[in-house]
ZADO-1210 file (C-alpha; in nm, 4 decimals, padded with zeros to 6 digits):
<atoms>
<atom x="07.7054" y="-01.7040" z="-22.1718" code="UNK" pos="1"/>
<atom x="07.3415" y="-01.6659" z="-22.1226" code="UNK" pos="2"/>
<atom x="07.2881" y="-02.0350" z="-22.0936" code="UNK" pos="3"/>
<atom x="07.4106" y="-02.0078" z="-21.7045" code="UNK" pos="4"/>
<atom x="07.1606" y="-01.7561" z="-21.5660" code="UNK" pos="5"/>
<atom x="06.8548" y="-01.9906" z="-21.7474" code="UNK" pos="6"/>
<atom x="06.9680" y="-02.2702" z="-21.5358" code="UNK" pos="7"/>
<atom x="07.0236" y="-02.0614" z="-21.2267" code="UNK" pos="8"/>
<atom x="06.6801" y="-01.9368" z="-21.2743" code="UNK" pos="9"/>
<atom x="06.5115" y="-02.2691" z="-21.3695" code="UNK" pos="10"/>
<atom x="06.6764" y="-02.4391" z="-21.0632" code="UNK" pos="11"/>
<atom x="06.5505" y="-02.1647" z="-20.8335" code="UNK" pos="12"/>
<atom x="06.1941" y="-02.2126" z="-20.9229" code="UNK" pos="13"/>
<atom x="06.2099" y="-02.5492" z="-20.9356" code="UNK" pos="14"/>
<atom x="06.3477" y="-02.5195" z="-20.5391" code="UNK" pos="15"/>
<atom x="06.0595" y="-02.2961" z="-20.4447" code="UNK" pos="16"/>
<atom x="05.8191" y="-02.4505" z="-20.5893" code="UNK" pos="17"/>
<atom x="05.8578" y="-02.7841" z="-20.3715" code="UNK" pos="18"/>
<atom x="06.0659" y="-02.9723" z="-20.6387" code="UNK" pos="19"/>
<atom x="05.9346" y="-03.2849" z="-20.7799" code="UNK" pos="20"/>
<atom x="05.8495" y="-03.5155" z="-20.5025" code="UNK" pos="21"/>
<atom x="05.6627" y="-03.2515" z="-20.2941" code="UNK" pos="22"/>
<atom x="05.3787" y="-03.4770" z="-20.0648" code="UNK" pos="23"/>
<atom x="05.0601" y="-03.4715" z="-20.1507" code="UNK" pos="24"/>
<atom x="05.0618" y="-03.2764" z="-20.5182" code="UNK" pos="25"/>
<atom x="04.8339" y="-03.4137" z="-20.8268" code="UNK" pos="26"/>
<atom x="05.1254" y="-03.4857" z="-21.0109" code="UNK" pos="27"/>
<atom x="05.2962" y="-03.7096" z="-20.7391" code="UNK" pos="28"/>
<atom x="04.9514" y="-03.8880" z="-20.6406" code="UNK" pos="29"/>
<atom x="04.8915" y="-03.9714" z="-20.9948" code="UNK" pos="30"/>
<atom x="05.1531" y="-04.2122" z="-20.9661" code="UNK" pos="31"/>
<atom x="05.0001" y="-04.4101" z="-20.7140" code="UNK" pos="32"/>
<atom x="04.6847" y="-04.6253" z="-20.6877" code="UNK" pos="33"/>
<atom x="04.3932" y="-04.5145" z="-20.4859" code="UNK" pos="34"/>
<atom x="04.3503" y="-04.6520" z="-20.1282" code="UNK" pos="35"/>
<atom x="04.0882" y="-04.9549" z="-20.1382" code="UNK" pos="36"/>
<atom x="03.8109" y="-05.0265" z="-19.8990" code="UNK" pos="37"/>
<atom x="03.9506" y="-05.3616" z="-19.7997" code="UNK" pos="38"/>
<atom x="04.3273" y="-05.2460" z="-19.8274" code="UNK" pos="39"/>
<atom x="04.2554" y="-04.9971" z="-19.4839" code="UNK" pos="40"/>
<atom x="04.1778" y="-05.1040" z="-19.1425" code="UNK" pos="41"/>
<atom x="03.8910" y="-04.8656" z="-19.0205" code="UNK" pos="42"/>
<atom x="03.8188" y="-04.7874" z="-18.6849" code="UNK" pos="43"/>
<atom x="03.5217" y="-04.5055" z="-18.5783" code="UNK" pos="44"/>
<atom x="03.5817" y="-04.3185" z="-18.2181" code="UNK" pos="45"/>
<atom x="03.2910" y="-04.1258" z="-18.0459" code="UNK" pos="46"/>
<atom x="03.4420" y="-03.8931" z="-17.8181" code="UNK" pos="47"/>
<atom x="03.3036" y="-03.7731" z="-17.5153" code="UNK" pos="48"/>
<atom x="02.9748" y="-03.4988" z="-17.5618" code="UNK" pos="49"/>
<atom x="03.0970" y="-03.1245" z="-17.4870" code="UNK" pos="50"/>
<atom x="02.8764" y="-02.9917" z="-17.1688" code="UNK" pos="51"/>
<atom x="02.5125" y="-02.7619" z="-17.3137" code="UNK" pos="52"/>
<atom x="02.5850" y="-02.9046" z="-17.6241" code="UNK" pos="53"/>
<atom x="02.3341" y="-03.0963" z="-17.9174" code="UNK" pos="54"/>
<atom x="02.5667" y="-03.2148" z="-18.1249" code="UNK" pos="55"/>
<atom x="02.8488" y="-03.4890" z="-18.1094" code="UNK" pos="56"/>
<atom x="03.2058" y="-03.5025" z="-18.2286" code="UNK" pos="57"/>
<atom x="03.3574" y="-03.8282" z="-18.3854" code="UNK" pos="58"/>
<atom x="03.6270" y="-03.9551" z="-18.5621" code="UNK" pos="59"/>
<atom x="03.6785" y="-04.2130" z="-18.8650" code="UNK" pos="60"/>
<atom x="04.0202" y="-04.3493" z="-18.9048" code="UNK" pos="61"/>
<atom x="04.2157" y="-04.5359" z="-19.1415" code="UNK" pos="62"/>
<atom x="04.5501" y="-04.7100" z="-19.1492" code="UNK" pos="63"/>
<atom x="04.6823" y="-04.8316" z="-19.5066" code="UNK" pos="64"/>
<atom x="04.7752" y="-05.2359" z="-19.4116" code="UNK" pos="65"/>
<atom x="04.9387" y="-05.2680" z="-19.7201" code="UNK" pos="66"/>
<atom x="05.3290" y="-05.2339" z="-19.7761" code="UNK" pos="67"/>
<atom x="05.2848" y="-04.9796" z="-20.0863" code="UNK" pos="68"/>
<atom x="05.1909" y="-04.6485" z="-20.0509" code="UNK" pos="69"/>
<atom x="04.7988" y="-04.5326" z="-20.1966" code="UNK" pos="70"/>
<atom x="04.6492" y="-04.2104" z="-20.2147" code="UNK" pos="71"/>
<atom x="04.3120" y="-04.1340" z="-20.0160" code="UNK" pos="72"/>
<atom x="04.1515" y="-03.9394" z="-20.2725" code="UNK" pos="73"/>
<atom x="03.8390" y="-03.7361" z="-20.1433" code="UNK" pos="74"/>
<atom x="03.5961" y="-03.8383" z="-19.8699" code="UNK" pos="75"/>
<atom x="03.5153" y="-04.1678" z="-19.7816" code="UNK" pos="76"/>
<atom x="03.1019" y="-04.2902" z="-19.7399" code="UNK" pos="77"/>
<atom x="02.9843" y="-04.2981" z="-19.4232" code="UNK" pos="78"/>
<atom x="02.6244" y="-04.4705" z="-19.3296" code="UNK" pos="79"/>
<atom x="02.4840" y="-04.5272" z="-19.0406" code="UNK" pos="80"/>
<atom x="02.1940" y="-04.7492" z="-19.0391" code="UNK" pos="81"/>
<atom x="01.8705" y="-04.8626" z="-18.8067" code="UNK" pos="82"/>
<atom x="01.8428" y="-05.1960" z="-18.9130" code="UNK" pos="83"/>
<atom x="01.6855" y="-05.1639" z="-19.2999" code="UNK" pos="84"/>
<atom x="01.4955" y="-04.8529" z="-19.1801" code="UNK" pos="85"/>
<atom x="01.6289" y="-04.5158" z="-19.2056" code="UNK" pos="86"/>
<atom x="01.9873" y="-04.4331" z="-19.2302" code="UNK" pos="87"/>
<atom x="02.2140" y="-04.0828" z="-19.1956" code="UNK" pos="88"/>
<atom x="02.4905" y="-04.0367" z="-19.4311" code="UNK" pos="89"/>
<atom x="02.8358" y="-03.8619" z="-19.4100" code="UNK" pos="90"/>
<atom x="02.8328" y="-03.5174" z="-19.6487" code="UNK" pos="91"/>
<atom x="03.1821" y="-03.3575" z="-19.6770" code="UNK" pos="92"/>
<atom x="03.2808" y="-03.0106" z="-19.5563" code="UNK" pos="93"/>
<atom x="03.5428" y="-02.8465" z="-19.7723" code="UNK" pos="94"/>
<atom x="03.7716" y="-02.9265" z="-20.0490" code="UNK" pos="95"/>
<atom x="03.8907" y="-03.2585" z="-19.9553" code="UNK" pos="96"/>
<atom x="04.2556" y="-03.2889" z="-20.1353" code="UNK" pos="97"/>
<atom x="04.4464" y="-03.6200" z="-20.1473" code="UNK" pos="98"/>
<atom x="04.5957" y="-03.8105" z="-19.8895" code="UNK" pos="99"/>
<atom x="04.9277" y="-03.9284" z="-20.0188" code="UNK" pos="100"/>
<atom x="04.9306" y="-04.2854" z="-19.7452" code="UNK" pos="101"/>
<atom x="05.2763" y="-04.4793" z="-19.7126" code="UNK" pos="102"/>
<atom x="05.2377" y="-04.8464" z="-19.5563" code="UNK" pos="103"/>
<atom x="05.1728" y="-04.8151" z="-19.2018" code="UNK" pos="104"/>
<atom x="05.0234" y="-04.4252" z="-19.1775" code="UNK" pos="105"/>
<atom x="04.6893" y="-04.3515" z="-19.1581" code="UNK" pos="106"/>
<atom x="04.3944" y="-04.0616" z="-19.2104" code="UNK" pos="107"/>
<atom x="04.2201" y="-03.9251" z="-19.0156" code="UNK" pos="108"/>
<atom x="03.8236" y="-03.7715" z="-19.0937" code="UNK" pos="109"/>
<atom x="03.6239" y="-03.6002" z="-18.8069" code="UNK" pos="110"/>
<atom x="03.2960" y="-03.5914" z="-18.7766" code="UNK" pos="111"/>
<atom x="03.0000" y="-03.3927" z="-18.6314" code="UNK" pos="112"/>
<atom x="02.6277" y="-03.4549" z="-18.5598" code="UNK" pos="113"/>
<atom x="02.3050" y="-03.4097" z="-18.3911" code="UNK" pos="114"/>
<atom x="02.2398" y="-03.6328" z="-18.0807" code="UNK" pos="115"/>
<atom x="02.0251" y="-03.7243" z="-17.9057" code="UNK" pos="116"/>
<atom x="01.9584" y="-03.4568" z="-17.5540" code="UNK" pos="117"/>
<atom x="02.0258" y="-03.5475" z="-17.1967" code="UNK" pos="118"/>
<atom x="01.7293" y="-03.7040" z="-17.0510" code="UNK" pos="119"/>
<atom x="01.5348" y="-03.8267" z="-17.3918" code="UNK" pos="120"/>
<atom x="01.8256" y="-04.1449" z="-17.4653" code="UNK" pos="121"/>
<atom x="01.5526" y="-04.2318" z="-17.7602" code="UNK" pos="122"/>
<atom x="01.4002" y="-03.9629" z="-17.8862" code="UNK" pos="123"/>
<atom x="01.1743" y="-04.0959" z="-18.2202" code="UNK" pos="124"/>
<atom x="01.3326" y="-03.8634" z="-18.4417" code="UNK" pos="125"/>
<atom x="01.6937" y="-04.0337" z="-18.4136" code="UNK" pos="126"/>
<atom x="01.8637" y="-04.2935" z="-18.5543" code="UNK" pos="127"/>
<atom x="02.0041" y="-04.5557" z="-18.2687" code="UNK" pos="128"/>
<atom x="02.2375" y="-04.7479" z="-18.4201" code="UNK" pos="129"/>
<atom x="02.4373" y="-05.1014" z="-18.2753" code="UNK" pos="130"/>
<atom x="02.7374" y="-04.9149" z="-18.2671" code="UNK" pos="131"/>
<atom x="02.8337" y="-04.9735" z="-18.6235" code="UNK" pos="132"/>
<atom x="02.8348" y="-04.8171" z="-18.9486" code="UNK" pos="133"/>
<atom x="02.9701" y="-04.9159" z="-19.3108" code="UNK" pos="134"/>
<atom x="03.2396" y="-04.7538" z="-19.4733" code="UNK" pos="135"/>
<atom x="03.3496" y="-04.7317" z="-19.8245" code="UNK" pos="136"/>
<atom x="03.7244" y="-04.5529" z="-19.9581" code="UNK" pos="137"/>
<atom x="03.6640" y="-04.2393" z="-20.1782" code="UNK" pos="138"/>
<atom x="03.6218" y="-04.4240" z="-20.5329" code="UNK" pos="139"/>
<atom x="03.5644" y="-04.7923" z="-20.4240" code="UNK" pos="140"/>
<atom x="03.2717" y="-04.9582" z="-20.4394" code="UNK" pos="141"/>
<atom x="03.2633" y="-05.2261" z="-20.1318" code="UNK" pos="142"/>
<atom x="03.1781" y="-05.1060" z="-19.8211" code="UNK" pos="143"/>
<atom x="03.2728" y="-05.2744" z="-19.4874" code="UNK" pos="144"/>
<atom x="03.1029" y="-05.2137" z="-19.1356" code="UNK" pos="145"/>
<atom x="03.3021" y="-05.0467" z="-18.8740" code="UNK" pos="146"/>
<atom x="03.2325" y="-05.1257" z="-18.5095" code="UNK" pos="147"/>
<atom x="03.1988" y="-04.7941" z="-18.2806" code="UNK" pos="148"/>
<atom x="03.4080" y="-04.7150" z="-18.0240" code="UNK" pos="149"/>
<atom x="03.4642" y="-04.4660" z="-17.6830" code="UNK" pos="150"/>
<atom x="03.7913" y="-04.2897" z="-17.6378" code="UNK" pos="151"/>
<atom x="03.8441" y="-04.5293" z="-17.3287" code="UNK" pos="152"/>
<atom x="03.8562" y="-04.7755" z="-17.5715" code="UNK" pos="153"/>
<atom x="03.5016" y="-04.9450" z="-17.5418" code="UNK" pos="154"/>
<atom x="03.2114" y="-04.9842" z="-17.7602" code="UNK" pos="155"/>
<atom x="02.9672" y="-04.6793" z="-17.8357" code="UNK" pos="156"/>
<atom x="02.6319" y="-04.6186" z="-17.9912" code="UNK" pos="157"/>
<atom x="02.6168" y="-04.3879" z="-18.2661" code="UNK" pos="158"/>
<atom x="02.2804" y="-04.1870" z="-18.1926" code="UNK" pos="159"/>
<atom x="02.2219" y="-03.9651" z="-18.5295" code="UNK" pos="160"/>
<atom x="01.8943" y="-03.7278" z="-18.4753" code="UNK" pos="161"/>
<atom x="01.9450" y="-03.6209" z="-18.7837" code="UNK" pos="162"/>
<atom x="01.9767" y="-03.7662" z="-19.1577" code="UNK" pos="163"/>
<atom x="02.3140" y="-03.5748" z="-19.2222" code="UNK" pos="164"/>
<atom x="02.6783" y="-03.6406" z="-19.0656" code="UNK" pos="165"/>
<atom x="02.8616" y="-03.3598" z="-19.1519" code="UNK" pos="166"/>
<atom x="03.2484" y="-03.4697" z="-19.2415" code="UNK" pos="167"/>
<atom x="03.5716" y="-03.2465" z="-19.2350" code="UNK" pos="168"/>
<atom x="03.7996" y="-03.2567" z="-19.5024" code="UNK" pos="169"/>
<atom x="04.0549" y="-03.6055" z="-19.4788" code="UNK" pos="170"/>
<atom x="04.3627" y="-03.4978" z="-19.3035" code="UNK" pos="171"/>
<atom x="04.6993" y="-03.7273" z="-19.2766" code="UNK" pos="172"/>
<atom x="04.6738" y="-03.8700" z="-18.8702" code="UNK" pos="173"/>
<atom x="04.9358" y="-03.7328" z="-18.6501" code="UNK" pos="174"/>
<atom x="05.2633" y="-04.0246" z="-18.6113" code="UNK" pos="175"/>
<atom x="05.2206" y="-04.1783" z="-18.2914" code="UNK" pos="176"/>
</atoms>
């Protein structure tokens, strides 16, 4: 008789507690293998400067190009370079937890920094990149470079004034 309201009661909090394939849990990521540099198309956007404003907003992206699912686990690094000079690196913002990526779906990062002001297009104090910086997974070692682009769709300088690109937490990218 009392076996019934134990399995009544273990079913119930198994139902609220997201059950055992719940997206994006510890215990369901550890199943999978971590998303790979090379196993992600990247693509960096630099989106249009907000009026009275000294910093910029940008956005690294990343599609998984494989047909089995990964997990993005923590935040990826950014660099951006000036040729072998002086270079400004992504620092994360927040408690990044994993990104649980089926084939196809992507990530999403954004990213904020100083630029350079209206009317001073190369001040000494930044960092005036190609356009490009190199990107490596969270726990991979091989970086790859990642053109810039402009929401319009064509290439962009990344102008860092500052040695620090600050880096929300990686967030699954909206299905579109």
């Amino acid at each position: 008789m009392r076996k019934r309201p134990l399995i009544v009661a273990a079913l119930a909090a198994l139902v609220l507690s997201g059950g055992l394939v719940a997206c994006d849990e510890p215990r369901v990521d550890a199943l999978h293998a971590s998303c790979t540099t090379e196993g992600l198309r990247w693509k960096v956007t630099v989106l249009k400067k907000k009026a009275r404003s000294m910093h910029r907003e940008g956005r690294l992206s990343a599609v998984n190009t494989g047909a089995n699912e990964c997990v993005f686990r923590g935040y990826p690094d950014f660099l951006v370079h000036y040729g072998k000079g002086p270079e400004a690196g992504g620092v994360g913002q927040g408690r990044a937890r994993p990104v649980s990526l089926p084939g196809g779906t992507g990530v999403v990062v954004d990213l904020r920094y100083r630029d350079a002001e209206p009317g001073h297009p190369n001040p000494a104090d930044c960092i005036i990149s190609d356009g490009s910086a190199v990107v490596t997974a969270p726990r991979d070692t091989k970086g790859t470079p990642v053109r810039a682009w402009d929401e319009r769709g064509r290439r962009a300088r990344l102008d860092v004034c500052d040695d620090v690109i600050r880096m929300a937490p990686p967030r699954r990218a909206a299905a579109g």
